[in-house]
C-alpha positions in Angstrom: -5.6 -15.9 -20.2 -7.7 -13.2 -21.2 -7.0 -9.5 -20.9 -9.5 -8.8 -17.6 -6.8 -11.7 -16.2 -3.3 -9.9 -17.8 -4.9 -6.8 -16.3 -4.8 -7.9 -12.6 -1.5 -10.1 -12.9 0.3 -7.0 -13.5 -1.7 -5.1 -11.2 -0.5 -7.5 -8.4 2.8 -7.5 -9.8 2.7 -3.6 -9.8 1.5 -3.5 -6.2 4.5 -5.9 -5.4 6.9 -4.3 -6.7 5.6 -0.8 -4.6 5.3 -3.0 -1.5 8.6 -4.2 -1.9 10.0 -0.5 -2.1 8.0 0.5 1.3 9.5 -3.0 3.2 13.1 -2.2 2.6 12.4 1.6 3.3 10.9 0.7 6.5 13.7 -1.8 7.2 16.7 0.8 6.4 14.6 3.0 8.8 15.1 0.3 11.8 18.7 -0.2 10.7 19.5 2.6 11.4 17.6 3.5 14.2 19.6 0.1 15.5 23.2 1.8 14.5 21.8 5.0 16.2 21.8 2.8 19.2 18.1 3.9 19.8 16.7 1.8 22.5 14.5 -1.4 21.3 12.1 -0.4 24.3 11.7 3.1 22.9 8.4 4.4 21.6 10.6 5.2 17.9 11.5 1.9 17.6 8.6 0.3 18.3 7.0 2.5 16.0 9.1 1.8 13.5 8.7 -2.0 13.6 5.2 -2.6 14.0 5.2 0.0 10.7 8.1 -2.7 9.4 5.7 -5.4 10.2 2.8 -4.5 8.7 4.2 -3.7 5.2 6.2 -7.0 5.6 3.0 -8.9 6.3 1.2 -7.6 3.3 3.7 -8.3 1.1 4.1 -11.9 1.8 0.2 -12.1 1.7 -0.3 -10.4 -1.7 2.9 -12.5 -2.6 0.8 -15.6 -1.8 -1.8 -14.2 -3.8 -0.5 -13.7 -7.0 1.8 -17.0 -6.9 -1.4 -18.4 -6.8 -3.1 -16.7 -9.8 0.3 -16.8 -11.4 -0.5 -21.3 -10.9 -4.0 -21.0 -11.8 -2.6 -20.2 -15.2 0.5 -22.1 -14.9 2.9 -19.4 -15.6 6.5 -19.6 -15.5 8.3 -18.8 -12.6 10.6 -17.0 -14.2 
């Protein structure tokens, strides 16, 4: 692995990590708006899931993504 290839493994692994942050952020956010008893029809909530959603849906794609450059140069999964 050369050091372009280092460069964007821990670029990914950077922009994981960040992701990861915003997911549970965004999932405290509908936790509570749950224990707030806010309505699940309500504009707030469905605000706050689609943005849950979203950040979710990223994360597992850009997950994908770098557990598959992490294979292409068979690197421990640990």
């Amino acid at each position: 692995m050369n050091a372009k290839e280092k460069g964007k493994l821990m670029r990914q692994a950077s922009k994981l990590y960040t992701l990861g942050v915003t997911v549970e952020k965004r999932r405290n956010k509908l936790k509570k708006l749950v224990e707030k008893k806010i309505s699940y029809d309500s504009p707030q909530m469905k605000k706050a899931l689609s943005e849950f959603q979203t950040a979710d849906e990223e994360w597992k794609r850009l997950e994908q993504e770098h557990l598959q450059y992490r294979a292409q140069f068979e690197i421990d999964k640990h």
